[in-house]
C-alpha positions as CSV (number, residue, x, y, z in Angstrom):
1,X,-64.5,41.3,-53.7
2,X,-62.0,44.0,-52.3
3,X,-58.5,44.6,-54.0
4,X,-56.0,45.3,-50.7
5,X,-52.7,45.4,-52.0
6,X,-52.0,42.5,-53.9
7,X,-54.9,40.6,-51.9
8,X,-58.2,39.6,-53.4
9,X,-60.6,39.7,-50.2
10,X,-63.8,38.1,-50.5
11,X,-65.5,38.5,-46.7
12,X,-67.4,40.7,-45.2
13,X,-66.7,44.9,-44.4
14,X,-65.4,43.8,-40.8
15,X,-62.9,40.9,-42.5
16,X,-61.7,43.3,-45.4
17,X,-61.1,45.8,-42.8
18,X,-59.0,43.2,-41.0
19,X,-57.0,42.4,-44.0
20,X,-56.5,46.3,-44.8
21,X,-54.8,47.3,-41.5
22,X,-52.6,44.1,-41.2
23,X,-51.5,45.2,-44.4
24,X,-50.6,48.6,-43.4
25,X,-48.9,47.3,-40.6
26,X,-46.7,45.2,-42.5
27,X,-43.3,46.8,-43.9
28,X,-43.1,44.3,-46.4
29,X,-43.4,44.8,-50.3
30,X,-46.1,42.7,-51.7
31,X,-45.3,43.6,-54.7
32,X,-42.0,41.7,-54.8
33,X,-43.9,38.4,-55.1
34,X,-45.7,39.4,-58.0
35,X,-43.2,38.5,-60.6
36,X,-42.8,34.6,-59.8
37,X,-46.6,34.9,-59.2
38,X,-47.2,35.5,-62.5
39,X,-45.0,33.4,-64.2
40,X,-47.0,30.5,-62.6
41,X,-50.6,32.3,-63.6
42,X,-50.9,34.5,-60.8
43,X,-52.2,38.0,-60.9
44,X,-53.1,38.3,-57.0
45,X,-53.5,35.9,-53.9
46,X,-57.5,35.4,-53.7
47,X,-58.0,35.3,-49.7
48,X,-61.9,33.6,-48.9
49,X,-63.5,33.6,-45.4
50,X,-64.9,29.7,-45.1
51,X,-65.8,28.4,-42.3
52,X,-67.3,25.8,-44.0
53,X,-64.2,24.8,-46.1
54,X,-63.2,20.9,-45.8
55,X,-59.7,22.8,-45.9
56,X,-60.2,23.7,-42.3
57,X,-61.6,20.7,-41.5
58,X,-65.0,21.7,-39.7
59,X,-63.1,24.6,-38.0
60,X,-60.1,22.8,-36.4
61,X,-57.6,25.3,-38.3
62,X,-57.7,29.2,-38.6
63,X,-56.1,29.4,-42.0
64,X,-54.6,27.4,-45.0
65,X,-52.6,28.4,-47.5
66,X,-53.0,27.5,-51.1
67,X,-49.1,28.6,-52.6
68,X,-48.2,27.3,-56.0
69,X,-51.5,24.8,-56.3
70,X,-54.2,28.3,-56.4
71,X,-52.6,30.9,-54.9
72,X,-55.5,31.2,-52.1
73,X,-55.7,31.8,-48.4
74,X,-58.7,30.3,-46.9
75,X,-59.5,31.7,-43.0
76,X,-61.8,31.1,-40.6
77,X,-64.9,34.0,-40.5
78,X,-65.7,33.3,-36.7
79,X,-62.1,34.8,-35.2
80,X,-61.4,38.5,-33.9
81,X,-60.0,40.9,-36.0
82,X,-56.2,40.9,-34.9
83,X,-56.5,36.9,-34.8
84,X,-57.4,37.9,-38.6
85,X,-54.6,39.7,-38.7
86,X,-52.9,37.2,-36.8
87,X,-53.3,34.4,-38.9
88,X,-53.0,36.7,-42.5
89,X,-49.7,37.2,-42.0
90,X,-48.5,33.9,-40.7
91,X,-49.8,32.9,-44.3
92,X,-48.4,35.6,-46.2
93,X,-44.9,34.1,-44.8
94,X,-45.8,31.2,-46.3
95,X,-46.5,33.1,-49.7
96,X,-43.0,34.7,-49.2
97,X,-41.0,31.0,-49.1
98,X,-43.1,29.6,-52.0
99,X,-42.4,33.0,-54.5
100,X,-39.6,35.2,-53.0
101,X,-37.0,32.5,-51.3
102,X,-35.1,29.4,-53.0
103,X,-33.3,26.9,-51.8
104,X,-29.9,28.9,-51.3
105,X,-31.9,31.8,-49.6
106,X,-33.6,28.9,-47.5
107,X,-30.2,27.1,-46.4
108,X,-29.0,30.4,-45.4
109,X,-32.2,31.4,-42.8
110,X,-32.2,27.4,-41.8
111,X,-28.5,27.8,-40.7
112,X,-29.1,31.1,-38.6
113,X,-31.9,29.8,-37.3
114,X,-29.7,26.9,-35.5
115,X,-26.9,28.7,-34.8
116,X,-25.0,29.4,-38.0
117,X,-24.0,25.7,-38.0
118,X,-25.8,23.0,-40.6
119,X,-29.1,21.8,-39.9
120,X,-30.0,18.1,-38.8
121,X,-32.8,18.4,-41.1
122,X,-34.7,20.0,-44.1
123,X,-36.7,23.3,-44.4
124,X,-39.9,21.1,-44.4
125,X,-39.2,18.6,-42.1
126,X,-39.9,19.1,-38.3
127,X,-36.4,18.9,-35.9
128,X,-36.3,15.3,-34.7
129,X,-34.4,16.7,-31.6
130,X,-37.4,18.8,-29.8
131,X,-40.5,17.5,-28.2
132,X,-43.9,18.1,-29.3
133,X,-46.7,18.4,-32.1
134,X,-44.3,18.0,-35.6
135,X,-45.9,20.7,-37.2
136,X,-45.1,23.3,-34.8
137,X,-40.7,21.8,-35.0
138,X,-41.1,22.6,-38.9
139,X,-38.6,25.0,-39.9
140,X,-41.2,26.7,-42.5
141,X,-43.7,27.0,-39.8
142,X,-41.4,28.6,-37.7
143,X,-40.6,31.4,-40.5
144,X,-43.8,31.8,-41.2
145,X,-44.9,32.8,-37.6
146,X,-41.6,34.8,-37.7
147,X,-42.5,36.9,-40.7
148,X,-45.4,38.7,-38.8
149,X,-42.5,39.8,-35.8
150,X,-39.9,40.3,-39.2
151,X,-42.1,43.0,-41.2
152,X,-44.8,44.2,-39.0
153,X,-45.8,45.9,-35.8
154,X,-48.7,43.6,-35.1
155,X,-48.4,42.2,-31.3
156,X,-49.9,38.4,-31.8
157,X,-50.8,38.6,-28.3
158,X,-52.4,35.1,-27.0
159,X,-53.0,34.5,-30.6
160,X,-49.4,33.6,-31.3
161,X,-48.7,29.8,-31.4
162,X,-45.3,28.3,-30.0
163,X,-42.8,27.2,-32.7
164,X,-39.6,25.1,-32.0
165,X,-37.9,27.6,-34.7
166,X,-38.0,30.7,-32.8
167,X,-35.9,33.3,-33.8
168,X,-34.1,36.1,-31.6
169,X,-34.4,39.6,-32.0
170,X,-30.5,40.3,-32.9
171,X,-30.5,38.0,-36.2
172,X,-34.1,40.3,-37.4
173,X,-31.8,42.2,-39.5
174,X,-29.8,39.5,-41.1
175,X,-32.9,37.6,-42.1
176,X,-34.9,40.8,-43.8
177,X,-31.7,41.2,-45.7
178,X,-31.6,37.5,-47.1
179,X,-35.6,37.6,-47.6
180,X,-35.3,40.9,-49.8
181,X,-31.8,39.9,-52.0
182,X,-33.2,38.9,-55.4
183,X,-33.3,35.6,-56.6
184,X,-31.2,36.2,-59.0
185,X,-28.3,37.2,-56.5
186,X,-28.4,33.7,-55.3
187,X,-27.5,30.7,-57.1
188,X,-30.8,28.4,-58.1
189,X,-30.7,25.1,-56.7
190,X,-34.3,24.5,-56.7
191,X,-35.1,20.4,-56.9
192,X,-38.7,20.5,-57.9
193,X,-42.7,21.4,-56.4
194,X,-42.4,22.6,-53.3
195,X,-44.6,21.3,-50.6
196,X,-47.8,23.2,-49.7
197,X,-47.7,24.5,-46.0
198,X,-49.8,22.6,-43.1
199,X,-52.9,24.5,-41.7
200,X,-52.5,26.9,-39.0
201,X,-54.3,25.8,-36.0
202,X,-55.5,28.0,-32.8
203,X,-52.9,28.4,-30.7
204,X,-52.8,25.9,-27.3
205,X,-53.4,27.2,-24.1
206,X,-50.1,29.1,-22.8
207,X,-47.9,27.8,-19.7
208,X,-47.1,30.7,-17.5
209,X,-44.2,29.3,-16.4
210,X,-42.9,28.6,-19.7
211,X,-43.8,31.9,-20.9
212,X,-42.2,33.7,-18.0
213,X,-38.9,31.6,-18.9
214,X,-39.0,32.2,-22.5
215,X,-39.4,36.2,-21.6
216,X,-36.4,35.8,-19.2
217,X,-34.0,34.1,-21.5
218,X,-34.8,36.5,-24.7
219,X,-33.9,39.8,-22.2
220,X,-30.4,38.1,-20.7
221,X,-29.5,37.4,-24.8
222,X,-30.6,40.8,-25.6
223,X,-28.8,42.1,-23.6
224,X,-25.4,40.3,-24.1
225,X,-25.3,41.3,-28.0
């Protein structure tokens, strides 16, 4: 086992190596979980290379997060190293709702998210108004994935799977603010257990023409803020 920041990293050289420069590449401070984490027991987030982990369910996800229930991120050993890296930090954002964000700091990203204007639905629940695989319309999901283009400089590449909940680039700001406030500068309104996150899965095959859309429509917002 291999201490990398807060990260317990049981895998092999290649996977620790993985785990060390996603870590470096991320802006964000671990350490800032630590304190919730060890009110419930916690002194580090055990991460465990399994490919044979019912968790993943014979290999159809990349990664699952454990949050409150172990505090363990289970990944797949047979991916690249920046689909490692990839899939880390999509579950480290997971990590950051369960110990660093409440409710109030959730309402707040949920509303930026769709407009500045109150949600049709919860934090966990997927968006009954888009099409598609529920999992991927979850608003948690959606911050997750988001966290990796929030605090880091890794480039997901091919690797990055398409959320409903995709943020643009003019409210990055905003959000890191409301993710590093302290807890205790917003009221608690927490209403029990939170839910554990769904597996990550690979990412689908891309449509060009969506993608070539999407690209289009984030420059001509860019470029009118």
């Amino acid at each position: 086992m291999k201490n990398v920041s807060i990260f317990a990293v049981e895998g092999t050289p290649e996977q620790v190596r993985a785990i060390r420069r996603a870590v470096r590449r991320c802006r964000f401070d671990f350490d800032s979980l630590l304190p919730r984490m060890e009110k419930k027991g916690f002194e580090s987030v055990r991460i465990v290379f399994d490919g044979n982990s019912p968790l993943l369910q014979g290999g159809r996800f990349w990664a699952f997060a454990q949050t409150f229930s172990r505090c363990t991120m289970t990944v797949r050993p047979d991916i690249s190293p920046l689909a490692t890296q990839v899939v880390f930090l999509h579950e480290v954002g997971h990590f950051v709702d369960a110990f660093l964000l409440n409710d109030a700091k959730r309402r707040q990203i949920h509303r930026l998210y769709h407009g500045n204007t109150e949600p049709d639905h919860g934090w966990f629940d997927a968006d009954p108004r888009a099409p598609g695989d529920p999992y991927r319309r979850e608003q948690q999901e959606g911050f997750a994935s988001d966290f990796i283009r929030l605090f880091s400089d890794v480039q997901p590449g091919p690797f990055q799977v398409a959320y409903t909940h995709d943020l643009r680039r003019g409210l990055y700001a905003e959000i890191r603010q409301i993710v590093k406030r302290e807890r205790e500068e917003v009221p608690e309104t927490e209403s029990g257990p939170l839910p554990e996150p769904k597996p990550t899965p690979p990412p689908s095959e891309p449509d060009p023409d969506k993608a070539k859309l999407t690209k289009a429509l984030r420059a001509a917002m860019e470029r009118i803020e």
